[in-house]
C-alpha positions, 0 to 999 in steps of 0.5 A: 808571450810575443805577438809577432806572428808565425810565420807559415811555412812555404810551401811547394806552390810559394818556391813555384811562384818564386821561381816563375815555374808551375808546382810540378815543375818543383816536384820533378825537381825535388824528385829529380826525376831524371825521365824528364828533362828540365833545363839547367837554368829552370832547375837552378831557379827552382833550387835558388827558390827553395834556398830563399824561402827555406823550404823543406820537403814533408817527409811524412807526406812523401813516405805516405805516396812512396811507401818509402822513408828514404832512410837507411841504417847502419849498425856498427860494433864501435864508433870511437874505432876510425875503422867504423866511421871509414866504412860509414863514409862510404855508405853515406857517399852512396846513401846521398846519391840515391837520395837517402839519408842514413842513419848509424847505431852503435851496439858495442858488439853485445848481443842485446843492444844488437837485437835492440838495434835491430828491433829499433830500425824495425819500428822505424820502418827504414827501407834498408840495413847494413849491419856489422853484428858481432852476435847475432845469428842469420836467424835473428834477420828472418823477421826483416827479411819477412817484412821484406826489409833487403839488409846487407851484413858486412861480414861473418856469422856463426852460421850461414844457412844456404838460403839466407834472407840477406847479402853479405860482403866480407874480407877473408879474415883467417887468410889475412891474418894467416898471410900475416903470421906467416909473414911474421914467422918468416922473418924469425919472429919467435917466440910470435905472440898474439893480444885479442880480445875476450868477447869471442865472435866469428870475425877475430876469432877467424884471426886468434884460428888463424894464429894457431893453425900457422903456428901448428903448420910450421911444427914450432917449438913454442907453445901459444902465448895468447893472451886475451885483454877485454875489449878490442880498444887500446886499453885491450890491447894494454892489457893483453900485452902486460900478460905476455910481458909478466910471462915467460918467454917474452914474445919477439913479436906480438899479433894483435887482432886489430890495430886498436890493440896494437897501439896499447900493445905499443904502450905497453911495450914502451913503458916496459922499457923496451923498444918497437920493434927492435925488441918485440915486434907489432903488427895489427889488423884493419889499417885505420887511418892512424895506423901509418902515423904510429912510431914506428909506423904499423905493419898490418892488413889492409881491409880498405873500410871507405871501399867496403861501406861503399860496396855494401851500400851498392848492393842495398841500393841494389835491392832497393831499386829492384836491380837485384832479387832472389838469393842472398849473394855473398861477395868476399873483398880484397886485403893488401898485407901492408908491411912497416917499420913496426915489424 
């Protein structure tokens, strides 16, 4: 064993010393209190200080004064979706500038790793959640909401009580791809088919409804050819696409509800020994970033997940701050059609 001693961990009065300042000095610089004006030079000295030593601020000892962990959390359905790390960038722009660290639960979309989650942030005691559930119901957040816990959900549930005890914030899914299939259709897409898949739940459902109802508006002679493919990855997709392909027709365009599915739609397509979009067309749903990249490049729906991270975070930080009490709000986003050479 060594014999070397430990060594103490500095404190808040050791970065006073070093920085030639008194204690509270240090702590409105911690606590950037802005009320109070510190120079620039003293502040930098403060922060230098702190640099050189390593010193690191108690978090237990803060959030005993505060009441507060200054931790927010975020549960999203699918982590390897560049949708889902997009939208958690722009909670995590906002979390830094209150101050906050952040931290992100995958639930796979499953009810029971949904409810586990959220048992999970519960006992954390974090200040505030964002969730994008694919399970659970308004219900299932009363027990925050109780606790007195702000939680924004980004999306749709089953069902939205009047007086929901959160916020949400959500793109119109069923216009989106409504706008999208008609699109599709206007340009003599048929027979139009649609990949999706299997775990049935309000947002893409919103778009397989939406597929339907177009279809069902424009009185066309084709019958439904969905075709459903598991998960909503890339190997979904694949699979959903060779269900359409050993059918009859073959479709001359495929709607896949998101562009994960679409890409293995392409895969699957492409190993059929047909080509995009000269013999079936694609298009998606979500634009991630890859989405523009593809060969042929994706044509899809623009939900701009950097932007809506960011705007759910503004609405927490908006509860947690006190700026905004009462009701749960309930604020719809923008889309943007993006078309490309895939359809």
């Amino acid at each position: 064993m060594s014999t070397a001693r430990l060594r103490k961990r500095p404190t808040q009065d050791d970065v006073a010393r070093a920085a030639g300042v008194s204690q509270t000095v240090v702590s409105l610089v911690l606590n950037d209190r802005s009320l109070v004006t510190i120079s620039p030079q003293t502040k930098q000295r403060v922060l230098a200080a702190i640099d050189e030593l390593g010193y690191v601020t108690d978090g237990s000892a803060r959030s005993l004064r505060t009441r507060k962990t200054l931790i927010v959390a975020s549960l999203i359905p699918d982590i390897t979706n560049p949708f889902y790390p997009a939208f958690e960038r722009g909670i995590q722009d906002v979390a830094d500038a209150h101050g906050y660290d952040l931290i992100a639960y995958n639930t796979d979309g499953l009810r029971d790793k949904e409810l586990r989650c959220l048992r999970s942030v519960q006992r954390a005691r974090v200040d505030g959640i964002i969730a994008t559930p694919f399970q659970l119901t308004a219900e299932d957040f009363s027990p925050l909401a109780e606790s007195g816990v702000p939680v924004v959900v980004f999306g749709e549930l089953a069902s939205e009580p009047a007086n929901r005890p959160f916020d949400s914030i959500f793109v119109n899914d069923a216009a989106a791809a409504g706008e999208l299939v008609a699109y599709l259709l206007d340009r003599d897409y048929l027979p139009l088919g649609m990949v999706a898949d299997a775990a049935a739940h309000l947002r893409r459902e919103g778009r397989t409804t939406a597929y339907q109802r177009v279809l069902a508006e424009r009185v066309l002679p084709q019958a439904e050819l969905l075709a459903r493919g598991g998960d909503p990855t890339e190997a979904g997709g694949y699979i959903a696409m060779h269900k359409l392909l050993a059918g009859s027709p073959l479709p001359r365009a495929v709607f896949a509800a998101n562009d994960m599915m679409a890409m293995g739609a392409m895969v699957a397509i492409r190993e059929a020994g047909l080509r995009v979009p000269e013999d079936i067309a694609v298009a998606g749903f979500d634009d991630i970033p890859v989405a523009r990249l593809l060969n042929p490049p994706l044509t899809t729906v623009a939900q701009f997940p950097e932007h809506l991270g960011h705007r759910a975070a503004e609405m927490l930080f908006a509860r947690l701050n006190g700026s905004v009490t009462g009701e749960g709000r309930r604020v719809e986003m923008p889309y943007e059609l993006k078309v490309r050479a895939s359809a």
